[in-house]
LOMI-400233 format. One record per residue (C-alpha): residue number from 1; residue in one letter; x, y, z. Coordinates in pm, 1 decimal. Each point is the difference from the previous one (the first is absolute). Layout:
residues N
n, res, px, py, pz
NUM, A, X, Y, Z
...
This chain:
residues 415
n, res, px, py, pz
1, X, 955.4, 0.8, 2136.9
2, X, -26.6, -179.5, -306.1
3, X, 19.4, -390.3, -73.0
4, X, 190.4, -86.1, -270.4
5, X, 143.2, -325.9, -72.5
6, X, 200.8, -181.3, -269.6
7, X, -181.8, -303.7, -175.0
8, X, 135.8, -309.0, -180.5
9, X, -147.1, 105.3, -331.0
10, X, -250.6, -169.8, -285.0
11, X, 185.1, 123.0, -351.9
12, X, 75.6, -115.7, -346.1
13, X, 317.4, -67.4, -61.8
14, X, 211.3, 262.0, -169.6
15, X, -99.4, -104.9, -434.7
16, X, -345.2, -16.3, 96.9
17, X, -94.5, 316.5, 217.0
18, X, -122.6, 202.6, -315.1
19, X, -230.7, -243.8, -108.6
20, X, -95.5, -62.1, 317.5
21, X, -101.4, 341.4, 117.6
22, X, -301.8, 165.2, -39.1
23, X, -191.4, 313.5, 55.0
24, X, -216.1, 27.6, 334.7
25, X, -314.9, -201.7, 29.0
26, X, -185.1, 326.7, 13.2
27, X, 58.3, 207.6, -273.5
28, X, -86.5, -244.0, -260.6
29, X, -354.4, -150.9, -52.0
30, X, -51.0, -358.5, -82.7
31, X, -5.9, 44.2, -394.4
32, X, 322.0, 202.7, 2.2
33, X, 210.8, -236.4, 188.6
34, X, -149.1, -256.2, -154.5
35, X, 164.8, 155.6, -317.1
36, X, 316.5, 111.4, 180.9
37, X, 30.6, -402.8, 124.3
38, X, -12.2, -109.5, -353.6
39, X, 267.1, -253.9, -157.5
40, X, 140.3, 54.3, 366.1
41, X, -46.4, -291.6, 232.8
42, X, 236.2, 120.8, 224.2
43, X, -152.4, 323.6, 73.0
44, X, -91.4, 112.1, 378.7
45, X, -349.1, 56.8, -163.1
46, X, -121.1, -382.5, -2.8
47, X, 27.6, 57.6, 398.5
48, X, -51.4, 339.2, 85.4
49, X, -309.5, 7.2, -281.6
50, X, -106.7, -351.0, 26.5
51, X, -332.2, 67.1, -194.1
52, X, 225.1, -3.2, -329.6
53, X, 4.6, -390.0, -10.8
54, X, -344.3, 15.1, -38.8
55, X, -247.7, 77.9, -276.1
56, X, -38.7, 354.6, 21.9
57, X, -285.7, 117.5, 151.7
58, X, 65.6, -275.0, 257.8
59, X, -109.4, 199.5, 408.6
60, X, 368.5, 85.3, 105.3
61, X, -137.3, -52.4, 364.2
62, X, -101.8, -374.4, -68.4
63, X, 160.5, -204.4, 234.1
64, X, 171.9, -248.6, -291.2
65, X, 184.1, 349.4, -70.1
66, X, 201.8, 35.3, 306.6
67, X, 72.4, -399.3, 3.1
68, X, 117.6, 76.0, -319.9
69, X, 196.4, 260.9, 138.5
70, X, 144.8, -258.9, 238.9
71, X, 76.8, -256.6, -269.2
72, X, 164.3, 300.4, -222.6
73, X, 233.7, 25.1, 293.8
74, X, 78.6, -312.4, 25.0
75, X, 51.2, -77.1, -322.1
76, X, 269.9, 300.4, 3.2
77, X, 187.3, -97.6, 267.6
78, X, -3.5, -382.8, -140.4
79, X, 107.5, 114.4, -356.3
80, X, 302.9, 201.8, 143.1
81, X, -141.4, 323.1, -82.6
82, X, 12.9, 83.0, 399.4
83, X, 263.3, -83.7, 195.2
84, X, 12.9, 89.4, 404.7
85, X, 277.5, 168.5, 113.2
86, X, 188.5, -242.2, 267.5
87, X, 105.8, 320.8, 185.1
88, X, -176.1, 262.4, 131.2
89, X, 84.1, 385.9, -85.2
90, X, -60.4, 293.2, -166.0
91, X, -60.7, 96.7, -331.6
92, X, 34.5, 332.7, -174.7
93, X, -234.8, 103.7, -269.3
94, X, 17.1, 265.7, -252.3
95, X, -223.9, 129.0, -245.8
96, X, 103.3, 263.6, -295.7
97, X, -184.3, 247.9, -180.5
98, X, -3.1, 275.6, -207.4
99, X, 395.2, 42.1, 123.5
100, X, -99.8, -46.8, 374.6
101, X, 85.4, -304.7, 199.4
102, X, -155.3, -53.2, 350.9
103, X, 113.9, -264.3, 194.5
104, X, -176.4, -224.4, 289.5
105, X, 82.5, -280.4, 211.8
106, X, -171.3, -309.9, 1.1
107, X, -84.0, -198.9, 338.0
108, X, -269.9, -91.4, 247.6
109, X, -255.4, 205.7, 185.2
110, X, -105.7, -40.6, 338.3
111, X, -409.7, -55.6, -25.1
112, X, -6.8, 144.8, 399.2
113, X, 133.5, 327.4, -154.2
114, X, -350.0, 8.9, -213.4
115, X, -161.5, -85.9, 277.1
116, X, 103.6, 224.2, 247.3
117, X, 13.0, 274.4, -247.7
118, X, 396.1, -4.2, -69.0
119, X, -68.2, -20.5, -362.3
120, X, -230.3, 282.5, -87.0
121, X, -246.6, 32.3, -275.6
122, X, -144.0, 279.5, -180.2
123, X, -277.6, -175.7, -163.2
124, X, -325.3, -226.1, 105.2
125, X, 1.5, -293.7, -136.3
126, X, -321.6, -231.4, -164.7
127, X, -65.8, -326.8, 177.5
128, X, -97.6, -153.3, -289.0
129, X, 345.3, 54.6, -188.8
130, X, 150.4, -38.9, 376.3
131, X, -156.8, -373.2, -3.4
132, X, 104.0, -46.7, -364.1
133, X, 363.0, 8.8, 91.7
134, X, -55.2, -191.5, 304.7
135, X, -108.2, -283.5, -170.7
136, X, 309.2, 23.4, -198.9
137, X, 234.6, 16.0, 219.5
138, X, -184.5, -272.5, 242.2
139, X, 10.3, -223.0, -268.7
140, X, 327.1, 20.1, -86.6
141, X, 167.8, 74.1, 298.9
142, X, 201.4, 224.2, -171.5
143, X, 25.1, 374.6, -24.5
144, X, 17.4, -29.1, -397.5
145, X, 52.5, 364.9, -96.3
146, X, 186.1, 279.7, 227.7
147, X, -170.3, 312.2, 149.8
148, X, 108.5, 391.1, -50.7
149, X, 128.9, 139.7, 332.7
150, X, 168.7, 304.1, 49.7
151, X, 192.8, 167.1, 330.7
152, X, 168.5, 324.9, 73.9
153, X, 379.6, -56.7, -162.8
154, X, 252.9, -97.0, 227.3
155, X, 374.3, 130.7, -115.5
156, X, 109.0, -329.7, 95.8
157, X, -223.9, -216.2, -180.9
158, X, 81.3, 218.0, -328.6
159, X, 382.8, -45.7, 51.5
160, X, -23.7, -400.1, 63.7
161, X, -227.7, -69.1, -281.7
162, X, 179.4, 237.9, -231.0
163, X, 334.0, -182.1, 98.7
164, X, -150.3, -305.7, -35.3
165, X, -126.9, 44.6, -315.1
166, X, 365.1, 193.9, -176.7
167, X, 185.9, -339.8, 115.4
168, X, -220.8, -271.6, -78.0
169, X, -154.8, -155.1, -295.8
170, X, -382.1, -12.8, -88.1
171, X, -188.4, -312.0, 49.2
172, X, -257.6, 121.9, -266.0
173, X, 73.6, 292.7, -207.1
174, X, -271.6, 66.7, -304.6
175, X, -215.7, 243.0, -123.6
176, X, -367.9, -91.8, -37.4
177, X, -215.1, 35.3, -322.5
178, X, -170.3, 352.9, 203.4
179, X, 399.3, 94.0, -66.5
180, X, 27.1, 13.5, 402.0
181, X, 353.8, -128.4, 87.7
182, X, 3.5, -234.8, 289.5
183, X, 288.6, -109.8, 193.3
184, X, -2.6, -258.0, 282.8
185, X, 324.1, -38.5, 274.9
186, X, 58.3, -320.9, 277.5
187, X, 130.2, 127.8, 324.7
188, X, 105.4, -281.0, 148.5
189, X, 281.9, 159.0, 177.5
190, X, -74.0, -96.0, 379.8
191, X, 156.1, 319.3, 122.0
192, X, -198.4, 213.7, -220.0
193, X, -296.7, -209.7, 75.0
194, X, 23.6, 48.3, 359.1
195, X, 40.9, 393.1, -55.4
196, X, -297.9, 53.1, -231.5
197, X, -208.0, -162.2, 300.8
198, X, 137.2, 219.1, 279.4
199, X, -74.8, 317.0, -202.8
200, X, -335.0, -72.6, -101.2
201, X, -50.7, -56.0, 380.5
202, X, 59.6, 415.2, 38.2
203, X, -254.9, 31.3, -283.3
204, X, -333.9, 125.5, 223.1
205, X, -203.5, -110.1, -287.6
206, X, -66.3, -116.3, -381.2
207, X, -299.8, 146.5, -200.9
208, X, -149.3, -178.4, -301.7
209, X, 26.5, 113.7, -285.1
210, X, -137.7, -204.2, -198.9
211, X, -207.8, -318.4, -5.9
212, X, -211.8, 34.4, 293.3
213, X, -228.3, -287.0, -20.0
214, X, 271.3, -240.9, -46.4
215, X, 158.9, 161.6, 302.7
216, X, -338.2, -59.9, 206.7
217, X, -55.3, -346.6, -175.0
218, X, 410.1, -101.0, 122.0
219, X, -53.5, 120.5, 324.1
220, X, -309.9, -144.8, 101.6
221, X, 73.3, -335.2, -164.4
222, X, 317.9, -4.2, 273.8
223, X, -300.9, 87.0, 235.0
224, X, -167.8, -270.6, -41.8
225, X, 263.3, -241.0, -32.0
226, X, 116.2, 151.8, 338.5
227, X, -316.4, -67.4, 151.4
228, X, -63.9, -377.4, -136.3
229, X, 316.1, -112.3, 116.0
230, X, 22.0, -68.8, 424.8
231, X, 372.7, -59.4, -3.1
232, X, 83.9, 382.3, -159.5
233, X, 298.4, 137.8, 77.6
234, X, 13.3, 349.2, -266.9
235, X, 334.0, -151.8, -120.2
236, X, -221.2, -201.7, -310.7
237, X, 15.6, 158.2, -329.7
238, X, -380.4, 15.2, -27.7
239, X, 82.1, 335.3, 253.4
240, X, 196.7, 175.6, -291.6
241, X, -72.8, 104.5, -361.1
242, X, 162.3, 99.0, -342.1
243, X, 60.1, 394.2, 2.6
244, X, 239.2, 188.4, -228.6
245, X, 130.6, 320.9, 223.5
246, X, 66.7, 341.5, -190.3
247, X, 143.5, 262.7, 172.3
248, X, -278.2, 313.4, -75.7
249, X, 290.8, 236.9, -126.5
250, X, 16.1, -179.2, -326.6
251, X, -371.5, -82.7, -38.1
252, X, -234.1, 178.5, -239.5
253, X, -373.0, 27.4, -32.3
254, X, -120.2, 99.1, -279.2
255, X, -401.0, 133.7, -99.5
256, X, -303.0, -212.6, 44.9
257, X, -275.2, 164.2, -223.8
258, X, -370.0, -9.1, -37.3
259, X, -251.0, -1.0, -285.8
260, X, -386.4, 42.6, 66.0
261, X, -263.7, -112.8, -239.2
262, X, -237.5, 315.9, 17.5
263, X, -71.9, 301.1, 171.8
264, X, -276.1, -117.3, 210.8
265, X, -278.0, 176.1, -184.5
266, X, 196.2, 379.4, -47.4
267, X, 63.5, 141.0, -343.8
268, X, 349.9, 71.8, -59.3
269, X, -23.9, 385.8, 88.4
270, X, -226.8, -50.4, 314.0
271, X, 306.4, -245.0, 110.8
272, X, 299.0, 243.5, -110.3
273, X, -222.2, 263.2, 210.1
274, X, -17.8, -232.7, 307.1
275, X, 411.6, -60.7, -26.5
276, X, 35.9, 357.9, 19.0
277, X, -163.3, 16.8, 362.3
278, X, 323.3, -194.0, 107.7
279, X, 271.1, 29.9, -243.4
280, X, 164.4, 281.5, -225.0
281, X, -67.9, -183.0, -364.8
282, X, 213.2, 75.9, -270.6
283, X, -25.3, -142.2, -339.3
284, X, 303.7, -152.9, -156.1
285, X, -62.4, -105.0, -342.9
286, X, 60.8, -345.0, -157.8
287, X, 376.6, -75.7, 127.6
288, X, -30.7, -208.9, 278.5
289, X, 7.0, 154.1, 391.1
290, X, 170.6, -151.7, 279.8
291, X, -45.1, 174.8, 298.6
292, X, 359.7, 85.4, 178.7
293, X, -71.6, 62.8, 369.0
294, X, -236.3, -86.6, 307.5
295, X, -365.2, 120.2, -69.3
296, X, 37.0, 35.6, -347.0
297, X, -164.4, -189.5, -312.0
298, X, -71.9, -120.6, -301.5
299, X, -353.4, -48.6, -178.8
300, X, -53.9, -122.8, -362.7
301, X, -356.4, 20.3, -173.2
302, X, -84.5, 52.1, -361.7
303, X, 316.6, 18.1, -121.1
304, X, 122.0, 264.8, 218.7
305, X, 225.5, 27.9, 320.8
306, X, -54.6, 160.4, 266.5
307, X, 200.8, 114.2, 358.6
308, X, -188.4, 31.4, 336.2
309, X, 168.3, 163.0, 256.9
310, X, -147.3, -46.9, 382.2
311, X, -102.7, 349.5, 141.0
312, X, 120.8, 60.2, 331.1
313, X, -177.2, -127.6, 281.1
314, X, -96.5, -298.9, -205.2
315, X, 252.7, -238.2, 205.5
316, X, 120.0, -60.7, 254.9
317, X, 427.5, 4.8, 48.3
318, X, -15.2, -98.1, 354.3
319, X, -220.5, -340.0, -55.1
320, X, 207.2, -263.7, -135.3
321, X, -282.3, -144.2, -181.0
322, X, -207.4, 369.9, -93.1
323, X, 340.3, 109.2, -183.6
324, X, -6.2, -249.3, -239.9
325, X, -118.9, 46.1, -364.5
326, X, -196.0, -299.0, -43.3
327, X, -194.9, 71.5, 324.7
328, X, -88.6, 375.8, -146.1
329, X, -81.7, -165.9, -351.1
330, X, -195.6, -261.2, 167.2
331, X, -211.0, 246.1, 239.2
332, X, -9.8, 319.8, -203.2
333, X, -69.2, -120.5, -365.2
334, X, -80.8, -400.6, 8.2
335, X, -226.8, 40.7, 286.1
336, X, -172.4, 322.1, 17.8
337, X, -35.8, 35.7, -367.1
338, X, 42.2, -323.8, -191.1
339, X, -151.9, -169.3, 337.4
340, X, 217.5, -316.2, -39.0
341, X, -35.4, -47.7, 413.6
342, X, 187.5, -374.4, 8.3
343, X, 307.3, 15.1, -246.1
344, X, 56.6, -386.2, 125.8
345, X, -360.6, -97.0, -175.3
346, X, -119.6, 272.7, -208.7
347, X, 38.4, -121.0, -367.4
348, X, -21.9, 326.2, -145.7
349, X, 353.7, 58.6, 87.8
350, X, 320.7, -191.0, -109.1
351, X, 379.9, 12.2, 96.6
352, X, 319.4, 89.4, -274.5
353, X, 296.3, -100.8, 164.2
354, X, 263.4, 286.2, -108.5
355, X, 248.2, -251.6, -187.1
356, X, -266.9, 21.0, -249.5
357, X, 8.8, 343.4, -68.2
358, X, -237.0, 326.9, -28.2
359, X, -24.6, -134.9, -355.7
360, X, -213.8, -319.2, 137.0
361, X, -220.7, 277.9, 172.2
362, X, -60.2, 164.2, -345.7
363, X, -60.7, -355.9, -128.9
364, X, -293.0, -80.7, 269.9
365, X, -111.8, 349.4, -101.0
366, X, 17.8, 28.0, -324.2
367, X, -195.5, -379.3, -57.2
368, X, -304.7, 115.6, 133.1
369, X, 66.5, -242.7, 300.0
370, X, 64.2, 252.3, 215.0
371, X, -173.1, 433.8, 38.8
372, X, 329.7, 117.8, 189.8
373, X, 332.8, -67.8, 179.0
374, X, 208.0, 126.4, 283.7
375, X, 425.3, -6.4, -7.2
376, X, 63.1, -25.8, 334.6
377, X, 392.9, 162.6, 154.0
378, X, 122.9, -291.0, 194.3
379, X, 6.5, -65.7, 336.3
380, X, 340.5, -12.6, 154.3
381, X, 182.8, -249.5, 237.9
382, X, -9.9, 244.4, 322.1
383, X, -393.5, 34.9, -46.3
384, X, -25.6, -424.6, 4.7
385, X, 199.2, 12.0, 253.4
386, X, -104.4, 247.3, 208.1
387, X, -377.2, -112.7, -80.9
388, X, 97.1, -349.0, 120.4
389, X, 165.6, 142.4, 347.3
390, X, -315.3, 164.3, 68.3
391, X, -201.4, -322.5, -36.1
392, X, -199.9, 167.5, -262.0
393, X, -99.3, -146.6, -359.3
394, X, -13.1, 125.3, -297.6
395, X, -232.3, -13.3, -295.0
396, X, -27.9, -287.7, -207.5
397, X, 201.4, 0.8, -351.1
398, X, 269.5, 265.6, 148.4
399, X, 359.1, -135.8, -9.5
400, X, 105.8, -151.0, -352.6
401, X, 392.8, -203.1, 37.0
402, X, 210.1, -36.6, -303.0
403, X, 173.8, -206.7, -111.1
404, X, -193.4, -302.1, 146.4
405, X, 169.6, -293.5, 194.3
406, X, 57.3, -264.5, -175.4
407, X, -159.9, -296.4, 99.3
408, X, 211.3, -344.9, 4.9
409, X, 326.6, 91.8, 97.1
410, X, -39.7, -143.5, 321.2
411, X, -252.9, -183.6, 191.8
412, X, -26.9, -53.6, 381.8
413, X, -153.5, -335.1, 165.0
414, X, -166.8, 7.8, 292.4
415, X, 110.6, -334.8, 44.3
C-alpha cells in the first residue's frame, strides 16, 4: 500500500509565491530561463537553473553550478523568500486551464515504494539526467521542485479535498504569465491529516506521471542516505520525497508529435507507395488534420495533409504496448521506412509537445528544417496505467502533461 506522508513545508510566504514560482527545470533551456529569471531575483530559476548566474555559455554541469544552487537556497531562505512550515500537513494544489481545474495533494513519498515497485513507471529513465538531479538534490538536501504522480481516484479523497477546498481560503491563488491559474491550500487540520494518510494506505499503488528522472534522482538520493547512515531507522525525512497526487479521473494527456528531417533516401511517391503497404492514405488538403481515434493519423508534407489509417492486422489490441499508436508509428513508418531505429539518439527525428499545436508541425515543415510530420491521437490514462501494471515500458517521447507543475510552491528538506 502506498506511503504517503505530510511534510513541514519549504514556501514563500503568501505576497511572494508568484514571483517566486517558476516553470519546471526541464522544459526550459538555459537561455530561456535565463530570460524568464530576468529583473527577477526572487525567481525559483536562480536555484532550480543555477547556470543563469553565470555567463552564458557557462557548462550547467560544472560543479560551481550546483554550489551555486546551494547558495541560491540559502540565500532564499535567509532573505525570507522561504519560510518552513512549523507543522507538518497537507497541501492541496490546483491548476486551471482552458475552464478545467484539476486538483492534487501535496505531501511526501515513501522512496521504499520506488523501490519495491509501489510507485510504477512507464518510462526508462537516462542516468546521465538521473545523476544530474542527484547532484541537486544531494547538494541541497532538499527536494526543490515536486514530482507528477497520479492514482486510481478514490471517492473519498475527491469529497475531502473538494470540502476542503469550498470552506477554506487559498494560501496562493494567481494565474501565471502561460495564463494557467494556480491555486495552493494548507491542510493543517490534524483530523483531516490523519484521514488523508489512512486512505492513501488502501491505495495499492501511485504511477508517475510525470518527471521521472527526478523521481529516480529523489529516490535513490534517500537510498543512499539510507545506506551511509548506521543508526537508520526509515522514520528520517531523507526516506520521503515531494509528490503532488492527482486522482487519474481528472487528468488529461494530450499528443506528443514527431517531425523527421528526410525520407531516408525515397522520393516522395516511392514513400507515399510504401505507406500504402500499411495504412489506407487519404489526402486532406491544407486545413490542418488531427487524427480522432486509436490507430489513426496525421501526416503533413509540402503543404498538404494527410490521414493514415492502420489496416487491420497492423496492431495488436491485446498487447498493452503493440496497441499503442506511437509503437505502430515507430515500427511501421519510422523504422521500416524512414529507418530511424533509436528515437532516444537518432537526430533525424525531433519531439512537438501538443500544447504547441499541429501549427508548430507545419512550422518545422514548412522551414525546410524538417521533410515530414506525424499528429499522433493521444494515449490515454488506462493504457499508462495498464502499461505500468504489466511492468512494461513504453516508447520514449509518449505521454505529454499539461498544464505543468509549478515549481516553488513548496519545497521538502531532507533534513
Amino acid at each position: 500500500m502506498a506511503i504517503f506522508k505530510p511534510f513541514k513545508g519549504i514556501r514563500p510566504p503568501r505576497e511572494l509565491a508568484q514571483l517566486v514560482a517558476s516553470r519546471p527545470y526541464d522544459v526550459l533551456n538555459s537561455a530561456e530561463a535565463r530570460e524568464e529569471a530576468k529583473g527577477n531575483e526572487k525567481s525559483l530559476l536562480n536555484i532550480i537553473k543555477p547556470e543563469i548566474n553565470f555567463e552564458p555559455g557557462f557548462d550547467e554541469h560544472d560543479p560551481l553550478v550546483y554550489d551555486k544552487a546551494l547558495e541560491m537556497f540559502t540565500k532564499f531562505q535567509n532573505m525570507g523568500w522561504l519560510k518552513q512550515d512549523e507543522k507538518e500537513m497537507y497541501y492541496i494544489y490546483a491548476q486551471t486551464m482552458n475552464g478545467r481545474t484539476q486538483y492534487g495533494i501535496v505531501g511526501a513519498s515513501g522512496v521504499e515504494d520506488y523501490l519495491s515497485g509501489i510507485i510504477k513507471k512507464h518510462e526508462l529513465t537516462r542516468p546521465d539526467k538521473e545523476e544530474d538531479r542527484m547532484k541537486h538534490v544531494r547538494v541541497n538536501n532538499a527536494n526543490i521542485e515536486p514530482v507528477f504522480f497520479t492514482y486510481r481516484a478514490v471517492k473519498e479523497l475527491d469529497e475531502l479535498v473538494g470540502n476542503w477546498v469550498e470552506n477554506h481560503q487559498a494560501e496562493y491563488d494567481f494565474v501565471a504569465d502561460d495564463e494557467i491559474g494556480h491555486h495552493f491550500w494548507k491542510v493543517d487540520d490534524d483530523e483531516a491529516i490523519k484521514r488523508i494518510t489512512s486512505l492513501f494506505q488502501d491505495v495499492p499503488f501511485t504511477y508517475v506521471a510525470d518527471g521521472h528522472h527526478r523521481t529516480a534522482a529523489a529516490a535513490l538520493v534517500g537510498e543512499e542516505k539510507r545506506k551511509a547512515n548506521p543508526h537508520h531507522t526509515g522514520a528520517e525525512e531523507y526516506n520521503f520525497f515531494l509528490t503532488v497526487l492527482f486522482p487519474d479521473e481528472q487528468l488529461k494527456i494530450i499528443d506528443y508529435n514527431r517531425v523527421v528531417k528526410d525520407l531516408n533516401g525515397h522520393g516522395e511517391s516511392e514513400f507515399m507507395d510504401m505507406l500504402a503497404e500499411n495504412f489506407i492514405v487519404k489526402e486532406e488538403g491544407s486545413s490542418a488534420f488531427r487524427p480522432d481515434r486509436l490507430h489513426s493519423f496525421g501526416m503533413y508534407m509540402d503543404g498538404k495533409w494527410y490521414s493514415l489509417e492502420s489496416r487491420e492486422g497492423t496492431y495488436d489490441d491485446e498487447d498493452p504496448i503493440g496497441v499503442l499508436d506511437v509503437t505502430i508509428c515507430s515500427n511501421l513508418i519510422l523504422d521500416e521506412i524512414l529507418g530511424i531505429k533509436d528515437l532516444r539518439t537518432d537526430k533525424r527525428i525531433d519531439f512537438v509537445g501538443g500544447i504547441r499545436g499541429l501549427g508548430e508541425l507545419e512550422k518545422r515543415v514548412d522551414s525546410g528544417e524538417m521533410k515530414v510530420a506525424f499528429a499522433l491521437y493521444p494515449v490515454s490514462m488506462k493504457q499508462l496505467m495498464d502499461i505500468a501494471d504489466t511492468g512494461n515500458i513504453m516508447p520514449p517521447k509518449v505521454t505529454w502533461f499539461e498544464p505543468k507543475l509549478r515549481s516553488g510552491l513548496v519545497i521538502h528538506s531532507l533534513l
